[in-house]
ChimeraX commands (.cxc) that place a marker at each C-alpha (Angstrom):
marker #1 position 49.16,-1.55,-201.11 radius 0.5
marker #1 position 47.96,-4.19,-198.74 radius 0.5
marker #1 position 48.92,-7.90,-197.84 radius 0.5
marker #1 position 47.02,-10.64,-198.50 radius 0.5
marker #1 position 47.11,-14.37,-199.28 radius 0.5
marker #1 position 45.76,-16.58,-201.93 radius 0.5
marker #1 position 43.02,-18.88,-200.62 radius 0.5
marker #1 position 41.48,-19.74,-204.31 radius 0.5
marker #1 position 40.24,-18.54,-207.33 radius 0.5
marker #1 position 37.13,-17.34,-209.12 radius 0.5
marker #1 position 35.81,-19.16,-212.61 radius 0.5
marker #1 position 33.44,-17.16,-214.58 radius 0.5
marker #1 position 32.34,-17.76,-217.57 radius 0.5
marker #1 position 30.12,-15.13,-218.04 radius 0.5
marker #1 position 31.76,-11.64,-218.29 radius 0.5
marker #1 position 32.40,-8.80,-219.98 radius 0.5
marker #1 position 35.20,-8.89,-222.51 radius 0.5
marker #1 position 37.62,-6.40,-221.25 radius 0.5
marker #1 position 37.71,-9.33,-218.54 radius 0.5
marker #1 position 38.79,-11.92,-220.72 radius 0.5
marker #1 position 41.79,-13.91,-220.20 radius 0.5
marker #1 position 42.07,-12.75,-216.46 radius 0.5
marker #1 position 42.77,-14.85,-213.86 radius 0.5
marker #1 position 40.86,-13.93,-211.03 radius 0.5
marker #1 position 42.02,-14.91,-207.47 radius 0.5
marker #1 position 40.22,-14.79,-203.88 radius 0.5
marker #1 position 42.33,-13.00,-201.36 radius 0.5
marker #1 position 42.39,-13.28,-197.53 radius 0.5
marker #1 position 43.35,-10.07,-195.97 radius 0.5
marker #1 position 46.00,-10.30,-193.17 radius 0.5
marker #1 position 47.09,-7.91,-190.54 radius 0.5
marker #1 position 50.58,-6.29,-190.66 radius 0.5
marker #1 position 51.40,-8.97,-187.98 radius 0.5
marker #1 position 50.64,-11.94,-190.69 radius 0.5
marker #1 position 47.25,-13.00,-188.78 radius 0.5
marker #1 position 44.27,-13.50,-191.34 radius 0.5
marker #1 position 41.30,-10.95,-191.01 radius 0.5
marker #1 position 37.37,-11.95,-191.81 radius 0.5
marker #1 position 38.11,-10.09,-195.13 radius 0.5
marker #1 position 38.13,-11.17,-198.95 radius 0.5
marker #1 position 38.80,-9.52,-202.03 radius 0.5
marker #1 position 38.49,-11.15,-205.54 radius 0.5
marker #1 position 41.48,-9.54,-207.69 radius 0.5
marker #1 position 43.34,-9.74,-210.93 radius 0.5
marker #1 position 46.33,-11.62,-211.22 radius 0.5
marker #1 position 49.09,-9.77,-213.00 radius 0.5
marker #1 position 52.09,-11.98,-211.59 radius 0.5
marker #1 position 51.30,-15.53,-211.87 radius 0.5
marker #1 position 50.33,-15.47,-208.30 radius 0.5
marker #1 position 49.07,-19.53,-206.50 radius 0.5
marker #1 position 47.17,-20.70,-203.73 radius 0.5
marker #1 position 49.51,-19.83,-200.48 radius 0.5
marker #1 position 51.11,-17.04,-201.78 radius 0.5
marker #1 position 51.37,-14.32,-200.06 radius 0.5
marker #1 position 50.67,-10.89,-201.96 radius 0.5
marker #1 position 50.72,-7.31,-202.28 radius 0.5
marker #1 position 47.11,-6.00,-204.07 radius 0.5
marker #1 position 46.15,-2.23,-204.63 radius 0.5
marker #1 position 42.12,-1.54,-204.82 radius 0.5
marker #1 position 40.54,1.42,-206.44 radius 0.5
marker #1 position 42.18,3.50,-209.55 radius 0.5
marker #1 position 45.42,2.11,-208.39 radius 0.5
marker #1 position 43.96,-1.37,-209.19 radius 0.5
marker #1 position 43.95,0.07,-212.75 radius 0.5
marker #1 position 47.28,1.20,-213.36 radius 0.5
marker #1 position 49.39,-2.37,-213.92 radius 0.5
marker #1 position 49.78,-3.11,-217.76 radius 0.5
marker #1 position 47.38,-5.45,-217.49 radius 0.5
marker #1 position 44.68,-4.13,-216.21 radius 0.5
marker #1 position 45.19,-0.59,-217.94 radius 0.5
marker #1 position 41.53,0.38,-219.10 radius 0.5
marker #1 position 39.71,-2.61,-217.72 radius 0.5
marker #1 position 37.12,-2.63,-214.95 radius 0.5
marker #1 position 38.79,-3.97,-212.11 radius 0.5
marker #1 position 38.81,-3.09,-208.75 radius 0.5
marker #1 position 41.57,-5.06,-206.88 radius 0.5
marker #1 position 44.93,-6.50,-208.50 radius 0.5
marker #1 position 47.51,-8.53,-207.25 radius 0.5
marker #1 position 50.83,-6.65,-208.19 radius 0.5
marker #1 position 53.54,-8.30,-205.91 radius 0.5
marker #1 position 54.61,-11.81,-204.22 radius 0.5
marker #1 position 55.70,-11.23,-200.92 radius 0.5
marker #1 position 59.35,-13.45,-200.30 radius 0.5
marker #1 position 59.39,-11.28,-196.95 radius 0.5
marker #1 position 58.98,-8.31,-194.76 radius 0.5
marker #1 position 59.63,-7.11,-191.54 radius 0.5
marker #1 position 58.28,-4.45,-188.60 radius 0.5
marker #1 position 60.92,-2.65,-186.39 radius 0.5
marker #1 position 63.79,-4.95,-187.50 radius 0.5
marker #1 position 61.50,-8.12,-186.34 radius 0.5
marker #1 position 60.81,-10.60,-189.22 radius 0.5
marker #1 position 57.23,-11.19,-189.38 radius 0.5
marker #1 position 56.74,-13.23,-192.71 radius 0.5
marker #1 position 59.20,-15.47,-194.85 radius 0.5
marker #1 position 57.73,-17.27,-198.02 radius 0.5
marker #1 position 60.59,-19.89,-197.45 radius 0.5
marker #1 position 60.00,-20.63,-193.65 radius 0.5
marker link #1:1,2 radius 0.2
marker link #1:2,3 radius 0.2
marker link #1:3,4 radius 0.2
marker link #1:4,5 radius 0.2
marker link #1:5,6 radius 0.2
marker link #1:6,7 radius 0.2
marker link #1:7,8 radius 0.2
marker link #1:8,9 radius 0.2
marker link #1:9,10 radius 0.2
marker link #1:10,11 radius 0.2
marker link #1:11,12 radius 0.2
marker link #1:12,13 radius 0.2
marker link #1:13,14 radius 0.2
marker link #1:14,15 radius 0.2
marker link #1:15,16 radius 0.2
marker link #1:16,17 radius 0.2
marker link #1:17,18 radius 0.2
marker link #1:18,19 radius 0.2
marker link #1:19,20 radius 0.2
marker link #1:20,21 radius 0.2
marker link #1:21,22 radius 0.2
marker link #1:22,23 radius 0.2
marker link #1:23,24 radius 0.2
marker link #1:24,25 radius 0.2
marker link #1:25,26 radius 0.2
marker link #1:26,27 radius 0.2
marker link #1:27,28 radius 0.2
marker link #1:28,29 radius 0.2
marker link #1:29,30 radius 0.2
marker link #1:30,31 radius 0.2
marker link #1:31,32 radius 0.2
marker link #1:32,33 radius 0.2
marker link #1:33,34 radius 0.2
marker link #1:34,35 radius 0.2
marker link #1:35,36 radius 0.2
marker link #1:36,37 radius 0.2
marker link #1:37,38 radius 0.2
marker link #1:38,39 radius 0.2
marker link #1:39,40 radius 0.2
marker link #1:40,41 radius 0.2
marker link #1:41,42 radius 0.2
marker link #1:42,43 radius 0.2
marker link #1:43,44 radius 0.2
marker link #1:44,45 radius 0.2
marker link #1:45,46 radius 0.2
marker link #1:46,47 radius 0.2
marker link #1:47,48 radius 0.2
marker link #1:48,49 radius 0.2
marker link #1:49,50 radius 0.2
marker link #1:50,51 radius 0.2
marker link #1:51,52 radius 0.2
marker link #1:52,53 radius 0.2
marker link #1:53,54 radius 0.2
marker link #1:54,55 radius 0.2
marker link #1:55,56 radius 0.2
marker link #1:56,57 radius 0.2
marker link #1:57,58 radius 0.2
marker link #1:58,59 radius 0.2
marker link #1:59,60 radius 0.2
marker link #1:60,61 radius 0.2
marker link #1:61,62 radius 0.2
marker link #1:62,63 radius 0.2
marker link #1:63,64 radius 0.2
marker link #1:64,65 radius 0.2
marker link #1:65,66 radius 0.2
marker link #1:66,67 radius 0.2
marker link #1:67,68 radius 0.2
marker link #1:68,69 radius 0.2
marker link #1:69,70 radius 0.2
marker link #1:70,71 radius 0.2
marker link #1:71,72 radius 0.2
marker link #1:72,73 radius 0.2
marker link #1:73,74 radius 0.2
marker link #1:74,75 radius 0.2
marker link #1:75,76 radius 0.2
marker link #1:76,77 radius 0.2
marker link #1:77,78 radius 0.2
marker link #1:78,79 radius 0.2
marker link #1:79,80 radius 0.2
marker link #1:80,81 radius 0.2
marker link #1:81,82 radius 0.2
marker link #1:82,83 radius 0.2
marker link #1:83,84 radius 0.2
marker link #1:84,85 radius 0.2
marker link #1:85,86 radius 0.2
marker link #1:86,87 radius 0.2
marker link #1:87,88 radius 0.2
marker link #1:88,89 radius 0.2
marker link #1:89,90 radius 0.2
marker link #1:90,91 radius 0.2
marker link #1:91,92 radius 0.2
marker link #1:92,93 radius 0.2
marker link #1:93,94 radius 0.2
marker link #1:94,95 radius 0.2
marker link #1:95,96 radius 0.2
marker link #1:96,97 radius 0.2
view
């Protein structure tokens, strides 16, 4: 899994219909010390995930293992929302700070 946070979100109307009813969401990747990196990723929302959250996705076949996305073409999903987490007993994120 990797960490990530929710800068928008992707409108197609266009696409193939194991896609439908997917919200798709555009993903910033950040470093393990919460700094952003000059990365995207456009993934599947399968927890209701917003703009400003902060998230775990998977990429690959792991992508494809949430109920959700079970059998459909996807590549990234968002699986988690991040409340917290820490390195070496420092805190390095809080979603209510």
């Amino acid at each position: 899994m990797l960490i990530a946070k929710v800068v928008g979100s992707v409108v197609a109307t266009q696409k193939d219909e194991k896609l439908e009813n997917l919200k798709l969401l555009v993903l910033q990747v950040q470093s393990h010390e919460n700094k952003p990196k000059d990365q995207y990723v456009v993934a599947v929302d399968s927890v209701q995930a917003g703009v400003g959250d902060t998230v775990l996705y998977a990429t690959g076949s792991s992508a494809r293992q949430t109920t959700l996305t079970d059998g459909r073409p996807c590549d990234a999903v968002v699986m988690a929302v991040v409340d917290s987490w820490d390195i070496d007993g420092a805190n390095v994120y809080e979603a209510w700070a």
